[in-house]
C-alpha positions, 0 to 999 in steps of 0.5 A: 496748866492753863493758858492765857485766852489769844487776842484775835487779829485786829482785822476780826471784828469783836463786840464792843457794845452790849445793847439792850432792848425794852421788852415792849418794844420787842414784844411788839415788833415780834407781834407785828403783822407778817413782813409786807414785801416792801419789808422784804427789799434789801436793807443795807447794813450799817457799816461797823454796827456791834452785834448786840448780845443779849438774852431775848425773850422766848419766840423772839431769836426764831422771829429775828432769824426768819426776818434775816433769813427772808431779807438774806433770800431776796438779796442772794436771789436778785444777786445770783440772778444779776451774776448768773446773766453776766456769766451767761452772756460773757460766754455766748460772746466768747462763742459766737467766733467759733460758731461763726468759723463752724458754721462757715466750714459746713456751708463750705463743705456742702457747697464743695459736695455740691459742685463735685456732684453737679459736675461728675453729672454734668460730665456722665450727660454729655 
């Protein structure tokens, strides 16, 4: 019994291009010098570019997911930094009412004390 492959959702995207690479060119992309930082800053991706889904010389898919790999570090490092900051300052904000309120209940009370000793003293050295 088998039984007929399901259609994804039309939301789910799916390869509709297969795109082939001359080997030269992708020989001498993986033989290029290491990635310089300014290969490292972010590339937006186009929008609905297909996956291509080719078989790759020997060497060349590690190559192709260590580049990914370090633009993807960058990227996420910049971003979770950026996020990270928001964050951080959204609560200090929110913190500094009630700092202000503590703050300002401690000088109340030392200052209670202090008066309640100066005058037990003051009425002791009459």
């Amino acid at each position: 019994m088998s039984t007929p492959p399901r259609m994804p959702p039309r939301f789910v995207p799916t390869l509709t291009d297969v795109v082939h690479l001359p080997e030269t060119a992708v020989l001498a992309e993986a033989q290029a010098a290491p990635p310089s930082a300014a290969d490292q800053a972010p590339v937006p991706a186009p929008a609905e570019a297909p996956v291509a889904a080719s078989p790759l010389p020997h060497g060349i898919e590690e190559y192709v997911v260590h580049r990914v790999m370090q633009r993807v570090d960058v990227v996420l490092d910049q971003r979770l930094r950026e996020a990270i900051a928001l964050v951080v300052q959204e609560q200090t904000r929110s913190m500094v009412p009630r700092l202000r309120e503590e703050v300002e209940a401690v000088v109340r009370h030392a200052v209670y004390e202090a008066v309640a000793e100066e005058l037990a003293n003051g009425s002791n050295v009459s």
